[in-house]
VEXBA-404480 format. One record per atom (N, C-alpha, C, O): residue number from 1; residue in one letter; x negated, y, z negated. Coordinates in nm, 2 decimals, decimal comma, always signed. Each point is the difference from the previous one (the first is absolute). Layout:
N
R  seq  type       x       y       z
R  NUM     A       X       Y       Z
...
***
This chain:
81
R  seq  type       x       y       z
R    1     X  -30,31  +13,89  +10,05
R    1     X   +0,03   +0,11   +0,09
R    1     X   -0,12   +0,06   +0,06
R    1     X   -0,10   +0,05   -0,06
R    2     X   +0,12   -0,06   +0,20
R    2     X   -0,17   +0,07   +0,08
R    2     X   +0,03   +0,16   -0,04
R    2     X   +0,10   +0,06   -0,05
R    3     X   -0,22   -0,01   +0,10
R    3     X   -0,02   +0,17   +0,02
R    3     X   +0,10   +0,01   +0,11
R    3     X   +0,06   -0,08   +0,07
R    4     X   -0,04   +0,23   -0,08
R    4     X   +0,07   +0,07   +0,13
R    4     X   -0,12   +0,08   +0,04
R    4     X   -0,05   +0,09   -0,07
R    5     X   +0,00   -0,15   +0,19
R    5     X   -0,11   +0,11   +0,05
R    5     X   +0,04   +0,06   +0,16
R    5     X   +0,05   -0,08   +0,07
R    6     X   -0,06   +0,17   -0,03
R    6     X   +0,04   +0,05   +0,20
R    6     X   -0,03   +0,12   -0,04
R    6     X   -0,05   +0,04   -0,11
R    7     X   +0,12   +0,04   +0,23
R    7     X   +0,02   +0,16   -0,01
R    7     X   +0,05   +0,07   -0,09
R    7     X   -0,02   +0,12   +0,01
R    8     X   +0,10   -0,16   -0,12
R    8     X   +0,02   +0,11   -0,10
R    8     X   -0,11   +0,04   -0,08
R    8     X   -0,03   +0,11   -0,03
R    9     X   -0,04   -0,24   -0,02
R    9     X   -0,10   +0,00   -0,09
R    9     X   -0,12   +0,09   +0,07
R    9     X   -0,06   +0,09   -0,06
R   10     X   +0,02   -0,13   +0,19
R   10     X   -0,06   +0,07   +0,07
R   10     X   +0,02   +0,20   +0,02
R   10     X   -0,07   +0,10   -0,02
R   11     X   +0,16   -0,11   +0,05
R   11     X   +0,02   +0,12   +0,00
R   11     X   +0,02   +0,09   -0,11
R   11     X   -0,03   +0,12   +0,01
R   12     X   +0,07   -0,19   -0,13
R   12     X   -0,01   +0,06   -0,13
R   12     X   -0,15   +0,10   -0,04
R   12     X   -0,01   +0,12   -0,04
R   13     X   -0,13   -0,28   +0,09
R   13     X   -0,11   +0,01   -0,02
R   13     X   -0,08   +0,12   +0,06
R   13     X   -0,08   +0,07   -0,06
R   14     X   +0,11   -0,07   +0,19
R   14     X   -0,01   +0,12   +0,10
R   14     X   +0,02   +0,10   -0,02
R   14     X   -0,09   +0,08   -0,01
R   15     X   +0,21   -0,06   +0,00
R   15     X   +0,07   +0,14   -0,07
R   15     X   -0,03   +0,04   -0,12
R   15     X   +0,03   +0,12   -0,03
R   16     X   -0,09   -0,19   -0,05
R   16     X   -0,06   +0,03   -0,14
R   16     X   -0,12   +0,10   +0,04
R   16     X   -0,02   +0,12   -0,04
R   17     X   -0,06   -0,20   +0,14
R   17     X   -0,15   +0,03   +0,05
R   17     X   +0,02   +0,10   +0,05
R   17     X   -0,07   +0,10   -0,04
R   18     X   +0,16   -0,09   +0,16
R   18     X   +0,00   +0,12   +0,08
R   18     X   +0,04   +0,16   -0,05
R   18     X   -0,03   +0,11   +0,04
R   19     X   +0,12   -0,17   -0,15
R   19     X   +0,06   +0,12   -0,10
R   19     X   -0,10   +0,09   -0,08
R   19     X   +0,01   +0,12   -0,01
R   20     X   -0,15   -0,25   -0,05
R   20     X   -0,07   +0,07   -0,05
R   20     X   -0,15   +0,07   +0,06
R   20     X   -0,06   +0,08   -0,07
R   21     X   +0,03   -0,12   +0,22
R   21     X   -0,08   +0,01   +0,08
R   21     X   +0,03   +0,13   +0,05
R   21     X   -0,09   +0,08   +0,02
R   22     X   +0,24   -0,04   +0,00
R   22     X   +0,05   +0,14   +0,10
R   22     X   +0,05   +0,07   -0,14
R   22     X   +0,05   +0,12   +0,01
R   23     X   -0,06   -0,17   -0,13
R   23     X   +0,06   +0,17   -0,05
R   23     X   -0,06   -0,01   -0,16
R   23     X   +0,02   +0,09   -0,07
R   24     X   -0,11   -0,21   +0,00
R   24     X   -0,07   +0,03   -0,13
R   24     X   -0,15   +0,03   +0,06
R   24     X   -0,07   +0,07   -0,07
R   25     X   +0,03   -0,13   +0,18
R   25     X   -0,11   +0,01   -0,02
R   25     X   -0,08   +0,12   +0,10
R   25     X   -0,12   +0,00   +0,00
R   26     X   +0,22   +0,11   +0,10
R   26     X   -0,05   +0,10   -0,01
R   26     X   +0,04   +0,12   -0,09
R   26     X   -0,07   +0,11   -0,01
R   27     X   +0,15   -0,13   -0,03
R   27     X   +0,05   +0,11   -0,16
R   27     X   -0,07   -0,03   -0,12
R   27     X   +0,00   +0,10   -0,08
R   28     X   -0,09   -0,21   +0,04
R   28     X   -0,07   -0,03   -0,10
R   28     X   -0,15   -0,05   +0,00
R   28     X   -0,09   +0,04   -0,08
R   29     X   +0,08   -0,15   +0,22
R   29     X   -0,11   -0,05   +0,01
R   29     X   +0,00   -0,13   -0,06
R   29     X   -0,10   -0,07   -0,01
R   30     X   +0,20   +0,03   -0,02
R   30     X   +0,01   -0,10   -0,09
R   30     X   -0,04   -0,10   +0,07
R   30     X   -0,04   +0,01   +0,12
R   31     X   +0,06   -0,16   -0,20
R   31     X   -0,07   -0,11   +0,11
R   31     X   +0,08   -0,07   -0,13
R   31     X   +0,04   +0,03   -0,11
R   32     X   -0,03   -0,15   +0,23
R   32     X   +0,10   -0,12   -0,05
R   32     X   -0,06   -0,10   -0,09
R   32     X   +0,08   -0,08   -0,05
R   33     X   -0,17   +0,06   +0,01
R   33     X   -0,09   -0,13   -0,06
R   33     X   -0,07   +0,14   -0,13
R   33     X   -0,09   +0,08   +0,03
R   34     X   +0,14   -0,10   -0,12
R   34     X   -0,05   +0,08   -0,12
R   34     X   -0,19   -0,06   -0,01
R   34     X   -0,08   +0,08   -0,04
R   35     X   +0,06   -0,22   +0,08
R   35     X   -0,14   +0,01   -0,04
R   35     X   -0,08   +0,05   +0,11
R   35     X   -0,12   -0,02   -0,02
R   36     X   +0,15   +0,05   +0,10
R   36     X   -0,06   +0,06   +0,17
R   36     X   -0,04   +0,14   -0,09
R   36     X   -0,11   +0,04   +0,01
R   37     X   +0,21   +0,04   -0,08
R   37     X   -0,03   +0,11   -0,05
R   37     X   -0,09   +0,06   -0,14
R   37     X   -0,04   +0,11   -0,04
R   38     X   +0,02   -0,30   -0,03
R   38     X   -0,13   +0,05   -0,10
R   38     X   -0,08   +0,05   +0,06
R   38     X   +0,01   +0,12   -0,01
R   39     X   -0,09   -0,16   +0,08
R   39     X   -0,14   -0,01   +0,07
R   39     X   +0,01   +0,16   +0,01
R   39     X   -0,05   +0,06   -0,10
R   40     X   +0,09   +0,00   +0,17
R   40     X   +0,02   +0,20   -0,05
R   40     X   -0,02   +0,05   -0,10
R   40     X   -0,09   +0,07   -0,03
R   41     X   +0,21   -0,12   -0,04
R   41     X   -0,01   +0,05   -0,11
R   41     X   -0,12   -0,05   -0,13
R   41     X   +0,00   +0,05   -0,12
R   42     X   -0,09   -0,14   +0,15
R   42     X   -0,09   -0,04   -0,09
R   42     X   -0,09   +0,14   +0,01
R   42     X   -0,03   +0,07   -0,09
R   43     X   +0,01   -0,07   +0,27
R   43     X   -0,14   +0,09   +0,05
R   43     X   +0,07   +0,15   -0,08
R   43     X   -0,06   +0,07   -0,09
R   44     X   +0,18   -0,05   +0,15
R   44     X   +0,06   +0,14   -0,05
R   44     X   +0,00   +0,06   -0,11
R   44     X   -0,05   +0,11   -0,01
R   45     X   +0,12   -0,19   -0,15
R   45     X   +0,04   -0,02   -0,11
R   45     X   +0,10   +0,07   -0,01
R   45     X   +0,00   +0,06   -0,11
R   46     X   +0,09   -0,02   +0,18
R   46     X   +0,13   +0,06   +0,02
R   46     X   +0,09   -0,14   -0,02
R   46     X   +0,00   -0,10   +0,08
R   47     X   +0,08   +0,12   -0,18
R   47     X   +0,11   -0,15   +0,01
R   47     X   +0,14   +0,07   -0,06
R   47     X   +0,07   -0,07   -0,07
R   48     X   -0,04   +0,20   +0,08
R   48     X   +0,11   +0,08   -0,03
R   48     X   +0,11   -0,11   +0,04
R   48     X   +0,07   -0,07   -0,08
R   49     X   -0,06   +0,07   +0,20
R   49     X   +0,18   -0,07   -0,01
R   49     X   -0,06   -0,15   +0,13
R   49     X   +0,04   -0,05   +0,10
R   50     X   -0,16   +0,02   -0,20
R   50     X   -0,01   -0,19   +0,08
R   50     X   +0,10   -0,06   -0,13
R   50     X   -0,01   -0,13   +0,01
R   51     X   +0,09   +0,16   -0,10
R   51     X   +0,09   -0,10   -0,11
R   51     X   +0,11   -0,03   +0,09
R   51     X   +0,05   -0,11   -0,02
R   52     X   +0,01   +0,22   +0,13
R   52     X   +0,10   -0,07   +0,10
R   52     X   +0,00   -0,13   +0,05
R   52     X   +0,09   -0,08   +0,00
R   53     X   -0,24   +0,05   +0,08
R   53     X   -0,02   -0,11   +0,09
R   53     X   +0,04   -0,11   -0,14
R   53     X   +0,11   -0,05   +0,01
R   54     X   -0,17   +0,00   -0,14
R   54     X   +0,00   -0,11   -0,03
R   54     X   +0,17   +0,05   -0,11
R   54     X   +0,02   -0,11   -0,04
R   55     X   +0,07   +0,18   -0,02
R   55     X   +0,10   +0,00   -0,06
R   55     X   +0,09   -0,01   +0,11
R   55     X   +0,09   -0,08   -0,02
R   56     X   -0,09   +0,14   +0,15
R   56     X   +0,17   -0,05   +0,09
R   56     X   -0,02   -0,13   +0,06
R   56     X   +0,12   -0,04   +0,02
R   57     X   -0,22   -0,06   +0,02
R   57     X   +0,03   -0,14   +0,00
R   57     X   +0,09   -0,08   -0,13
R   57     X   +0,06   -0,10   +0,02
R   58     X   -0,08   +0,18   -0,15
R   58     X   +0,00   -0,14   -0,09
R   58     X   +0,16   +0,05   -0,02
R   58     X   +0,09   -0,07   +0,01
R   59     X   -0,08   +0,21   -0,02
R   59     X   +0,14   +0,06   +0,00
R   59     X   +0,12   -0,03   +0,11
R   59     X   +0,12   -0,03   -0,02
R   60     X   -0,18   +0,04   +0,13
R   60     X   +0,09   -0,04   +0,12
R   60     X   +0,01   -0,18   +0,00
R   60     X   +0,09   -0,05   +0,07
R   61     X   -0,16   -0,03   -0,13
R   61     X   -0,04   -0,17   +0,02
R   61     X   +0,13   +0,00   -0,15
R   61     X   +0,10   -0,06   +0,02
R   62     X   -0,10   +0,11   -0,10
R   62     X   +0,14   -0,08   -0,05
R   62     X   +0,10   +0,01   +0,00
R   62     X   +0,06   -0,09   -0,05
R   63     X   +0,03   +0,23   +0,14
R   63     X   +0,11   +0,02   +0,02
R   63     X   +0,00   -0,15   +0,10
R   63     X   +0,08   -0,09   +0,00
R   64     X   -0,19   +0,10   +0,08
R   64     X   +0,00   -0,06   +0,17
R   64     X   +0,04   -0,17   -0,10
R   64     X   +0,11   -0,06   -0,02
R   65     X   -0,21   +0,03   -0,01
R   65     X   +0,04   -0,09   -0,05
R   65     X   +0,10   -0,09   -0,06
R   65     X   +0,02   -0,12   +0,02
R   66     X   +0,05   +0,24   -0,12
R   66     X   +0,14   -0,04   -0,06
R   66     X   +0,08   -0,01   +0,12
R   66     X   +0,07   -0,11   +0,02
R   67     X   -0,07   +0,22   +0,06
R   67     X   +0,09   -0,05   +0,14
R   67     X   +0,00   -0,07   +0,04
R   67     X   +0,10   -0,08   +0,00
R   68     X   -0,18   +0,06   +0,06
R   68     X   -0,07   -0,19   +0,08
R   68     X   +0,06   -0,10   -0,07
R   68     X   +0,06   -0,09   +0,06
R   69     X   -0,07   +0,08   -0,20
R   69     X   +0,03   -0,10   -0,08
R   69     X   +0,19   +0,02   -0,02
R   69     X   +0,06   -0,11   -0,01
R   70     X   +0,00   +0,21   +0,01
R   70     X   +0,13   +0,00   +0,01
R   70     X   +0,06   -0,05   +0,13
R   70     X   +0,10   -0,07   +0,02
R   71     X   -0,21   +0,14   +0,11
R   71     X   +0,10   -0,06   +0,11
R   71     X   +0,00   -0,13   +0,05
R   71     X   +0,08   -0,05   +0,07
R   72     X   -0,20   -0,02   -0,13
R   72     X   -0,01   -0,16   -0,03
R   72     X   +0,05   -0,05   -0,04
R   72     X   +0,02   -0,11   +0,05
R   73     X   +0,05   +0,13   -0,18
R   73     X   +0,08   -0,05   -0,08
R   73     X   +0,16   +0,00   +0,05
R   73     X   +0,09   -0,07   -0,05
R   74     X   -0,08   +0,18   +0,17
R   74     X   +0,13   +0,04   +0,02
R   74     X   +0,08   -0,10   +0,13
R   74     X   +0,12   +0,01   +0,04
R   75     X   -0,22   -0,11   +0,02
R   75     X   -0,02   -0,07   +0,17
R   75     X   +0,09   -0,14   -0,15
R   75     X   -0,03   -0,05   -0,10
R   76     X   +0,15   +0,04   +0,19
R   76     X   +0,03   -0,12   -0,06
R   76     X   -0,08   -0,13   +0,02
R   76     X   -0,08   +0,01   +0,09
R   77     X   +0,08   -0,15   -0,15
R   77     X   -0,14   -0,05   +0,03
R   77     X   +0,12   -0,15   +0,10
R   77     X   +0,12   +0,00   +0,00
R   78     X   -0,19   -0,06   +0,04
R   78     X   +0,01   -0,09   +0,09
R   78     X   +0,03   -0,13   -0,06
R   78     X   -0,08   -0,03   -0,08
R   79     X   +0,19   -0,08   +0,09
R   79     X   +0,05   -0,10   -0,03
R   79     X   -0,06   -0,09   +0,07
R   79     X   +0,01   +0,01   +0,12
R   80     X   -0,07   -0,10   -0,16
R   80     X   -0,05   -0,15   +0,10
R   80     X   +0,10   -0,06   +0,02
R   80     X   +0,08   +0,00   -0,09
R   81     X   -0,05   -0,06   +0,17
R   81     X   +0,14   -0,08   +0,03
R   81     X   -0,08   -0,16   -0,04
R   81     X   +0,06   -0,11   +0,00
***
């Protein structure tokens, strides 16, 4: 079974971006690539709340995951004639 790739995937991607571009990153300053933001914090030595950037990828990757893997499992599969 191929990928499903077009505009949903696309837009998902987008809207992830644009969500966090217009409303985390002038309320916090935050920045999307947790290792963009060592480099600061080496010079700084302030790392109060850098444990966000690397614990919600691994947190948010197994729900995501288990899902992915349920709604794969759920596509009935294809008979060869």
């Amino acid at each position: 079974m191929g990928r499903r790739l077009g505009l949903p995937a696309g837009l998902a991607i987008c809207g992830g971006v644009a969500l966090n571009v217009l409303w985390a990153g002038p309320i916090s300053g935050a920045s999307m690539n947790p290792v963009r933001s060592v480099g600061p914090l080496l010079v700084s030595g302030v790392w109060t709340a850098h444990w966000i950037y690397w614990v919600s990828p691994i947190v948010g990757a197994a729900p995501g995951a288990f899902v992915y893997d349920t709604v794969r499992r759920s596509e009935p599969e294809k008979v060869a004639a």
